[in-house]
PATORKOL-267341 format. One record per atom (N, C-alpha, C): x, y, z. Coordinates in steps of 0.1 Angstrom, whole numbers, plus 2048, in hexadecimal, padded with zeros to 3 digits. Example, Ala and Ser with C-alpha at 12.3 -4.5 7.8 and 13.67 -1.06 7.14 Angstrom:
# residues 2
8847C784E 87B7D384E 8847DF84E 8807EA847 8897F5847 88180084F 
# end
This chain:
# residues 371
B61948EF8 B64945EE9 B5894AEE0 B5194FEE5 B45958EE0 B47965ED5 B50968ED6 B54977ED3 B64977ECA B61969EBE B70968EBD B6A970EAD B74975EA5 B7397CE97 B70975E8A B6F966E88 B6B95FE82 B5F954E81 B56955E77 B4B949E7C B4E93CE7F B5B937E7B B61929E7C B69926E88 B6A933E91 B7092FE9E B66931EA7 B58931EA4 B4992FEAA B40925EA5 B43921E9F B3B916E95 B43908E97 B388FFE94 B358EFE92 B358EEE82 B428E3E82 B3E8DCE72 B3F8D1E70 B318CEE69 B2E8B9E6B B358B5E5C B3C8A9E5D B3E8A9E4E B3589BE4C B3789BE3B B2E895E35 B3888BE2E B3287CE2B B3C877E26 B2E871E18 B2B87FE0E B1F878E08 B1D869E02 B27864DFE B25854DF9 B1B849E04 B22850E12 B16849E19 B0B84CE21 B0A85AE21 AFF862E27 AF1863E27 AEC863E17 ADE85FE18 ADB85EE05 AD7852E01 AD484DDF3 AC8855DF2 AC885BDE4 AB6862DDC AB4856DD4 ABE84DDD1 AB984CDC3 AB283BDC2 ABE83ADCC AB7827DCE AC4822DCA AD282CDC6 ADB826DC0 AE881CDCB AE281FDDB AEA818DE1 AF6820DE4 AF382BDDD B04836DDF AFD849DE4 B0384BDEA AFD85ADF3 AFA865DE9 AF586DDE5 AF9879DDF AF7886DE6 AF4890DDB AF689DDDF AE88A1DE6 ADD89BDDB ACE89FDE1 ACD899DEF AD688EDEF AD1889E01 AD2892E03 ADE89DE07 AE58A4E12 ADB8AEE11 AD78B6E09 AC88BBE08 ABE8BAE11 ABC8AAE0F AB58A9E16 AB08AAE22 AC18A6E2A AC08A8E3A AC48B4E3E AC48BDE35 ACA8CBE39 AC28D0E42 AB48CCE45 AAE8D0E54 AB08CDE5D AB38BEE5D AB78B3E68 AC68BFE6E ACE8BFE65 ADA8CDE69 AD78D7E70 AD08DBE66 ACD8E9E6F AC38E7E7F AC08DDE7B ABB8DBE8C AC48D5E93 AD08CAE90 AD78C8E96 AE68D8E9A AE38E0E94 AE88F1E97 AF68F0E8F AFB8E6E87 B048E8E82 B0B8F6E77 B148FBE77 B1590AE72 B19903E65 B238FBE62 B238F8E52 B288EBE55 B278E5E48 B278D8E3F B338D4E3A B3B8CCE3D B488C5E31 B468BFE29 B458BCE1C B448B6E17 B508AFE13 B508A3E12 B5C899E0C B5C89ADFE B6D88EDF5 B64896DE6 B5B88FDDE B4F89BDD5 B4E88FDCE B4C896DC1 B54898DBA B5F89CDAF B5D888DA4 B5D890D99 B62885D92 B7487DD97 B6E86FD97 B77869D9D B7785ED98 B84850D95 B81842D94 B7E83BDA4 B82846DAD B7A840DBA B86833DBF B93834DBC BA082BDC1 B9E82CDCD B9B83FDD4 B9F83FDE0 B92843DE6 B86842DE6 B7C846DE7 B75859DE7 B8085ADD9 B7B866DD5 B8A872DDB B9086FDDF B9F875DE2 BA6872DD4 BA3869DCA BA786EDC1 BA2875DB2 BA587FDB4 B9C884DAA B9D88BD9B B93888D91 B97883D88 B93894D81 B8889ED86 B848A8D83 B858B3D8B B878BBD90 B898C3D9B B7B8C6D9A B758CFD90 B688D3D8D B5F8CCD88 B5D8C2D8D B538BBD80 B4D8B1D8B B3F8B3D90 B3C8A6D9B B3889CD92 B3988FD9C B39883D99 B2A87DD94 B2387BD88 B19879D88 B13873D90 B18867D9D B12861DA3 B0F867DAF B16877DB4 B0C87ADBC B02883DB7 B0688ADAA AFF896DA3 B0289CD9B AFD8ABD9B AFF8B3D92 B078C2D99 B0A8C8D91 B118D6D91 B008DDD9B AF98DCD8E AE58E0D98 AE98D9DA0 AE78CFDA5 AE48CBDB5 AED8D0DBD AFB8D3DB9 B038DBDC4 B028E5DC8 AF78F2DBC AF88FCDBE AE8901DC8 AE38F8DC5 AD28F4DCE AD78F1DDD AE28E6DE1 AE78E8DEA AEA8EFDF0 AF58F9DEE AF7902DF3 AED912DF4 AE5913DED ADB91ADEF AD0919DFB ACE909DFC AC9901E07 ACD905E13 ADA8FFE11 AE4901E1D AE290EE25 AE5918E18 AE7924E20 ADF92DE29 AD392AE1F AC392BE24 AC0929E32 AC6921E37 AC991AE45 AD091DE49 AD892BE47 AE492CE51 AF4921E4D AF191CE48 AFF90DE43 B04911E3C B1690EE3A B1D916E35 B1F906E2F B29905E22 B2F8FDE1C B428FCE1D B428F5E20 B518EEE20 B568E4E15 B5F8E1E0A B648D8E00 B6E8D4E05 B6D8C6E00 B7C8C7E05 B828C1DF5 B958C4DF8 B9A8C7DE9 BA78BEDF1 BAB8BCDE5 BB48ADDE3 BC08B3DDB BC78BDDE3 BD08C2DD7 BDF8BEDD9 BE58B6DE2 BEE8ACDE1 BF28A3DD3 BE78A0DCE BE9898DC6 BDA897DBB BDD88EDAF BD088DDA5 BCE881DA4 BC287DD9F BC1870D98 BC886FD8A BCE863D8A BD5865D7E BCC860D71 BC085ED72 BB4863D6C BB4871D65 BBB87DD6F BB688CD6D BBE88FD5E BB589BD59 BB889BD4E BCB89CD49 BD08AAD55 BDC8AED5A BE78A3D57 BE2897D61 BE8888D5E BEF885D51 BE3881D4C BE387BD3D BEA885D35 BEA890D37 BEF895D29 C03897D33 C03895D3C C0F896D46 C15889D3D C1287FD3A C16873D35 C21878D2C C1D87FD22 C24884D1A C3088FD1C C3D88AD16 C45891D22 C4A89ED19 C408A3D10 C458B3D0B C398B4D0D C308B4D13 C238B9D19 C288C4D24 C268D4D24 C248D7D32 C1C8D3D41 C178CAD3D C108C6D4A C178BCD4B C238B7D48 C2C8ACD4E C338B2D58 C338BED57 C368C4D6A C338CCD6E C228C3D6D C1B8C5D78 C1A8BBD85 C228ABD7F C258A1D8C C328A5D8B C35896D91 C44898D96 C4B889D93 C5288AD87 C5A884D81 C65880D85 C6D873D82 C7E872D86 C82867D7E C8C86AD7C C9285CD72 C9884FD7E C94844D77 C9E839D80 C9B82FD76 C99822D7C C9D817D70 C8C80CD75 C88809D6B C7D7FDD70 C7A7FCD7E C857F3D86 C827EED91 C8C7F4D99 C90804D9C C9B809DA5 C92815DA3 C8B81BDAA C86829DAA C8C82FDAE C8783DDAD C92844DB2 C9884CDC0 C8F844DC9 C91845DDB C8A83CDDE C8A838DE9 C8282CDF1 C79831DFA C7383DDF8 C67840DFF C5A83ADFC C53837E04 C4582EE03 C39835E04 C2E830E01 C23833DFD C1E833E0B C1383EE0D C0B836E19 C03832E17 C00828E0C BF781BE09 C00812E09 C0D815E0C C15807E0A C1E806DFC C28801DFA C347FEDEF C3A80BDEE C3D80EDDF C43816DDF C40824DD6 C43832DE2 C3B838DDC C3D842DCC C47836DC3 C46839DB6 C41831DAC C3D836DA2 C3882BD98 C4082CD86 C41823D84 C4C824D78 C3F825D70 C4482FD62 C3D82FD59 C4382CD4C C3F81FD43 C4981CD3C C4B823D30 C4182AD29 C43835D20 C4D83DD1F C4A846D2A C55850D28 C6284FD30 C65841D35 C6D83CD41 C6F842D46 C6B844D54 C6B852D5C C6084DD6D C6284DD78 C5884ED83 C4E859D84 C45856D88 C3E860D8B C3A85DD9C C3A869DA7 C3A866DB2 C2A866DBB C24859DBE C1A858DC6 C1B858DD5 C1B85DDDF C1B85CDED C11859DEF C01853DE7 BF684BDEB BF8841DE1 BEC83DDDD BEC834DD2 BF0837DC7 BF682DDBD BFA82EDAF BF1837DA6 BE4837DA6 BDD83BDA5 BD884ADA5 BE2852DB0 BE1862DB9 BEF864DB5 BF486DDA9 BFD870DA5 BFF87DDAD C0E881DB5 C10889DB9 C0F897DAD C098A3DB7 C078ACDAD C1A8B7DB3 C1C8BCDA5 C2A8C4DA9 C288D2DA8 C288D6DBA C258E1DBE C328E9DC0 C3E8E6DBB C468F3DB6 C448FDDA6 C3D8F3DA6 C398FCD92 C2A905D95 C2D910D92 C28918D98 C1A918D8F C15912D83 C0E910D79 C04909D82 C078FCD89 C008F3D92 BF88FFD9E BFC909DA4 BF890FDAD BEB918DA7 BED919D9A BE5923D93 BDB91DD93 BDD90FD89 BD2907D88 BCA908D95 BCD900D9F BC68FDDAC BBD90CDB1 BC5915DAF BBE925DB6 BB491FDAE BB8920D9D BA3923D9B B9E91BD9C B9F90FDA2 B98903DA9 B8E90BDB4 B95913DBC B92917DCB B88926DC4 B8A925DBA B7F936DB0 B77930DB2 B77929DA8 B67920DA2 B5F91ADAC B62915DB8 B5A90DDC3 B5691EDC9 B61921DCB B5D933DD5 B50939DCC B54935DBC B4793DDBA B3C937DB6 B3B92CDBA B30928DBF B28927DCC B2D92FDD3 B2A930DE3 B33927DEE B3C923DE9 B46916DF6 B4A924E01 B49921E07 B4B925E18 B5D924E1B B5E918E17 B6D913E1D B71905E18 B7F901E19 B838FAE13 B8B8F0E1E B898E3E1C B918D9E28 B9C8D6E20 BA88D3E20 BB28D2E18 BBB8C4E1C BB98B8E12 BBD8AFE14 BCB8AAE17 BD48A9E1E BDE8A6E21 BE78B1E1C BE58BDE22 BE88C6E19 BFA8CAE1C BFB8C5E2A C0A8C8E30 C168BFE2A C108B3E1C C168ADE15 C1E8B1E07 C178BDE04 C1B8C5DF7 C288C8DF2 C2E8CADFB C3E8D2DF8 C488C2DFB C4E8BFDF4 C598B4DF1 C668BCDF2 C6B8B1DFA C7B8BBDF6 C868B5DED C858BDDE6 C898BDDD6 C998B0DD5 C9B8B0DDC CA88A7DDB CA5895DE0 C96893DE0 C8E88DDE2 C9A882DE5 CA087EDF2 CAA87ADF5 CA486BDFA CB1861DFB CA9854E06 CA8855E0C CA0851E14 C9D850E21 CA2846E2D CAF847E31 CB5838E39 CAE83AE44 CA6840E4A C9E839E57 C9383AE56 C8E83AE4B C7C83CE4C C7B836E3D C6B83FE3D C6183BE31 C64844E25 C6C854E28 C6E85EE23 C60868E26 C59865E31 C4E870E35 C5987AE36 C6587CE3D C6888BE45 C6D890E37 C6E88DE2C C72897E24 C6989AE19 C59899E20 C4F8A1E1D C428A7E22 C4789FE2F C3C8A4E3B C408B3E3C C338BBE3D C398CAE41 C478CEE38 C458CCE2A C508CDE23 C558DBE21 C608DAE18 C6A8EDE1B C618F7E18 C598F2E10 C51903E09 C43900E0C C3F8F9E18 C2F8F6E18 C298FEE1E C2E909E27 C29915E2C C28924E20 C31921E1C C3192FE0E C2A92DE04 C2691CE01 C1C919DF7 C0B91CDFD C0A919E08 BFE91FE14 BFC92CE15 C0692DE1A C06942E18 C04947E0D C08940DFF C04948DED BF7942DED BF1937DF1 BE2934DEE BDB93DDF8 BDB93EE02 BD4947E0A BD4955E08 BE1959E03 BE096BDFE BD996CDEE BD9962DE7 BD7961DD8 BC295CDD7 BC4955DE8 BB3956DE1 BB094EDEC BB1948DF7 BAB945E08 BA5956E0A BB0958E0C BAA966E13 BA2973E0B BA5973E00 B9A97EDFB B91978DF0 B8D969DF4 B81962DF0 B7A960E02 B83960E0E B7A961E17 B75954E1B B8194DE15 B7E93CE15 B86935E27 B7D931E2C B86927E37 B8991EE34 B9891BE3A B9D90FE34 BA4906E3F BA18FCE43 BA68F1E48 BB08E6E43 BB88E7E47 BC68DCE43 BC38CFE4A BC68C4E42 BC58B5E48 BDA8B7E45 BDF8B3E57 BEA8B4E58 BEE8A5E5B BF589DE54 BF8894E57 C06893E58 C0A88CE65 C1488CE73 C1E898E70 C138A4E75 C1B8AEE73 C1E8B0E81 C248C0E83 C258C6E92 C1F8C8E9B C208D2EA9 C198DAEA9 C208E9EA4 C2F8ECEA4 C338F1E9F C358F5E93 C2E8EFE8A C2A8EFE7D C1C8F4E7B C138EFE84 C068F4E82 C02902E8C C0A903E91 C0A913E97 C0C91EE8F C1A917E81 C14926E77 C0A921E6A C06913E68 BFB90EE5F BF2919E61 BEC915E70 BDE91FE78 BE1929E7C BE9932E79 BEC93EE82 BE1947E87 BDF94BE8F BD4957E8E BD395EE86 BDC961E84 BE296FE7A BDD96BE6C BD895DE6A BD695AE5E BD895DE51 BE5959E52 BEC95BE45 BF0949E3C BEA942E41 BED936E39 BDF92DE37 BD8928E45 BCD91DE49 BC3929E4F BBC922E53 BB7928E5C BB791FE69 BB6911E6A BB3908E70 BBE8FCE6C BC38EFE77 BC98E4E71 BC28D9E76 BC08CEE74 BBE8C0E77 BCB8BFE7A BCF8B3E87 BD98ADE88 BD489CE90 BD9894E8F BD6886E93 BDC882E9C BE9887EA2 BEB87EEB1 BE487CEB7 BDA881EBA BCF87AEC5 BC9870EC1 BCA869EB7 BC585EEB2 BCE854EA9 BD9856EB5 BE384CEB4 BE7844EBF BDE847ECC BE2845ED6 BDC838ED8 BD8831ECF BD081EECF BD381EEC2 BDD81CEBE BE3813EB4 BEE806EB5 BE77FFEB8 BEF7F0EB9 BF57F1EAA C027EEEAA C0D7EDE9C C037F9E92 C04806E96 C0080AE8F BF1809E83 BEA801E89 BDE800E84 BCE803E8A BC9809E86 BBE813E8F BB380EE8D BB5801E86 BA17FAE88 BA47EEE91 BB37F0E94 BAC7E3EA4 BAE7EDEAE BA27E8EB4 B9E7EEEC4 BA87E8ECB BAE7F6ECF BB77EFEDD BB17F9EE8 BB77F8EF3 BB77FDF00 BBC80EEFC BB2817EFD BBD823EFD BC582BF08 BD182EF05 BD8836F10 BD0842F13 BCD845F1F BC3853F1E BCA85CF23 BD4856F2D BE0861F2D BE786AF24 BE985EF18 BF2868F0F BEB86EF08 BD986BF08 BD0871EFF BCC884F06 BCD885F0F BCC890F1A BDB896F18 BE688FF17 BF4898F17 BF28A1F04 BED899F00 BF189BEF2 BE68A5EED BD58A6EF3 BCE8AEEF6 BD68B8EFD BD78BAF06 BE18C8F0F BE68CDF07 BF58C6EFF C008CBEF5 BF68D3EEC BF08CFEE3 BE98D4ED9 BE38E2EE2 BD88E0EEB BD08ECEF0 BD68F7EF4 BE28F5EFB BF08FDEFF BF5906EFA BF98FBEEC C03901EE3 BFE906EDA BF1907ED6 BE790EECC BE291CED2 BDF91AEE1 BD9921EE4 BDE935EE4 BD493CEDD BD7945EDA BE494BED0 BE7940EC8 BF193EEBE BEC93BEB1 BDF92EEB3 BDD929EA4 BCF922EA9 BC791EE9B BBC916EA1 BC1909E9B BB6901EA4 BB28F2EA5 BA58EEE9C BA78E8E97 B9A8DCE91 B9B8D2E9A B8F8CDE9D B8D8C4EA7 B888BCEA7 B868B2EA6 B808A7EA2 B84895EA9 B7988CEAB B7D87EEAC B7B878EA3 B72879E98 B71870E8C B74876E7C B7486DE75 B74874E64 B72867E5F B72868E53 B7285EE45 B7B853E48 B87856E4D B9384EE4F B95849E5B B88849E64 B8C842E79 B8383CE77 B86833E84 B7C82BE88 B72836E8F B6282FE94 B5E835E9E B62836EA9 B60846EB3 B6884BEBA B61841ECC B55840EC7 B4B838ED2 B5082AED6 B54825EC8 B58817EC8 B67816EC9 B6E823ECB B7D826ECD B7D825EDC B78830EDE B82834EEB B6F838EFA B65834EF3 B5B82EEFB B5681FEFD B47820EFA B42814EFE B38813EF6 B38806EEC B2D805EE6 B1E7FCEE8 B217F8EF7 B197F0EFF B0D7FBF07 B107FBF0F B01800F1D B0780EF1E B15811F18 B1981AF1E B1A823F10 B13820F08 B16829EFB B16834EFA B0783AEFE B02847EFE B0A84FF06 B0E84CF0D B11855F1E B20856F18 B2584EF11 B3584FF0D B32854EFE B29855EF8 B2C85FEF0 B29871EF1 B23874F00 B2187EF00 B2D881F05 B3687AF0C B3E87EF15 B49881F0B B4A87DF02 B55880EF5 B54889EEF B4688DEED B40898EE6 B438A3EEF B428A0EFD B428ACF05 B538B3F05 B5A8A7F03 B6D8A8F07 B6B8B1EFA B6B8ADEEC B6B8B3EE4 B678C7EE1 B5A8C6EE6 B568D4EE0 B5D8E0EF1 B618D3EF5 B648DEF04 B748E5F00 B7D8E1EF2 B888E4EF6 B838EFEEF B928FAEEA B94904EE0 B948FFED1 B8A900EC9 B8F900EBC B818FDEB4 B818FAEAC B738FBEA3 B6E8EBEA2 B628E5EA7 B638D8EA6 B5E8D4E9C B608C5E95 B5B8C0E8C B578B3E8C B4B8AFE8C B438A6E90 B4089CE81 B44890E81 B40887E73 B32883E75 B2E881E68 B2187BE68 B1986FE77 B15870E7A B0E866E82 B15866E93 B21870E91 B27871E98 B1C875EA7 B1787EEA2 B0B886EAB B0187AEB3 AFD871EAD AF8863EB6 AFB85BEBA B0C85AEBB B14851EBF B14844EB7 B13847EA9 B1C83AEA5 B25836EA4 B25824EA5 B2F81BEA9 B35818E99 B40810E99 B46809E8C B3C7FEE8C B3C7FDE7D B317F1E7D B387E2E7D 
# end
């Protein structure tokens, strides 16, 4: 795997979750100059580039997934200067930069939002609107924070659709105005030196328009891997992934692998890379992933196979045991007793041994436990 055409299917990428990485200020909250700071500690740890999580002006509902500025960092980790000292840092060292972008949805904070309110505003479709009555929305699909994933707005009587919190107004990616906006999102970071882009829940984007009930579910399948979420990938990647030279990683949630075989194609015409999570569903008692249960290691090795198999020579893999959103992988599926160390090399080892680009979380590298 020495000799592959990309630096990202030879490279390590640690992500950063700055809020809790390393305080300059005494403020009890992470910023940008930490990451500065340990940019040696990186480069001797050999990592090829950095993720950064966001930290974009935000009200912080969802810990920075919603967001309120696309361009505009959050005073509390910094400045525009300190991002751009960063990456100069960074690069200096060989370290590439990674953002990650939240373009599923906005804070309804964002400016877009607020003037969306108004319903002869053009940016009122830029979400996604529907008439129903007070307390009858207008499908029974759910949030995955729970209830329901619309919210009545009494002004202009009308829903507006959240699939996270009330909070994370879906953005509407059939209006081709919204796509525009977002490219120059992906200008402005490129031209400040961004490397590549992690893309938050990105296989969620396309809805299918007849936004129907859902009688045996939550209404995930009629927007998981939705109708146009490959052609909307394919226009961002020919309009400015690819001749900004940007890598981009998809966070796929319960998608395929048939789906993620043309996400990541080789041929790279959409992703370059996907995240997918079945393997870290295999210890979920009722569906909940902070109680430790016993994990199947059977199905954790079948579901490893399927992926390495079905990717292999077709598409790439992002690889990973931890992020922002898991427990630790030590205190998962090792031992946080006498047997720590030894079980976290051995995870580390399963990991970087398969095909695909791995991605290591903060602290991940010393084998931390959940606290």
């Amino acid at each position: 795997m020495t000799n592959l055409p990309h630096w990202w299917q030879n490279g390590v990428i640690y992500q950063i979750y700055p809020k809790s990485f390393q305080d300059t200020t005494g403020s009890g909250t992470g910023d940008l100059r930490g990451v500065i700071q340990r940019l040696d500690y990186l480069h001797k740890l050999g990592v090829d580039a950095i993720w950064l999580t966001p930290f974009y002006v935000s009200p912080q509902v969802d810990n920075g997934y919603d967001v309120a500025n696309y361009t505009a960092i959050d005073p509390t980790y910094g400045t525009l200067d300190d991002f751009d000292e960063l990456v100069t840092q960074a690069k200096s060292r060989g370290i590439r930069i990674i953002l990650d972008m939240v373009f599923n949805h906005t804070s309804t904070q964002h400016a877009w939002f607020r003037e969306a309110l108004n319903k002869e505003s053009p940016y009122r479709q830029f979400y996604i609107w529907r008439d129903g009555e007070p307390e009858t929305p207008p499908n029974n699909w759910r949030s995955k924070f729970g209830g329901s994933a619309w919210r009545w707005h009494a002004e202009s009587e009308q829903y507006y659709l959240h699939l996270f919190a009330p909070e994370q107004a879906d953005l509407n990616w059939e209006n081709p105005a919204v796509r525009a906006e977002l490219k120059k999102v992906c200008e402005f970071w490129a031209d400040r030196g961004v490397d590549g882009l992690r893309l938050d829940v990105v296989n969620l984007i396309s809805k299918d328009p007849r936004f129907p009930e859902d009688l045996d579910g939550d209404g995930r399948r009629f927007y998981t891997d939705g109708p146009r979420a490959h052609e909307f990938l394919h226009e961002m990647n020919r309009d400015v992934f690819t001749p900004r030279g940007l890598m981009t990683v998809g966070e796929m949630s319960s998608t395929s692998l048939e789906h993620c075989q043309r996400y990541a194609a080789l041929t790279g015409s959409e992703l370059s890379m996907t995240f997918n999570f079945h393997h870290l569903k295999v210890d979920y008692p009722g569906g909940e992933k902070w109680t430790l249960a016993k994990p199947d290691f059977v199905a954790l090795k079948t579901l490893f196979r399927h992926w390495q198999q079905g990717m292999h020579n077709v598409a790439w893999n992002a690889l990973f045991w931890c992020n922002h959103d898991q427990p630790r992988i030590v205190s998962r599926f090792g031992d946080e007793g006498e047997y720590r160390v030894p079980a976290a090399k051995m995870l580390a080892m399963v990991l970087h041994g398969m095909q695909g680009t791995p991605y290591i979380y903060q602290g991940e590298e010393i084998g931390m436990t959940n606290p």
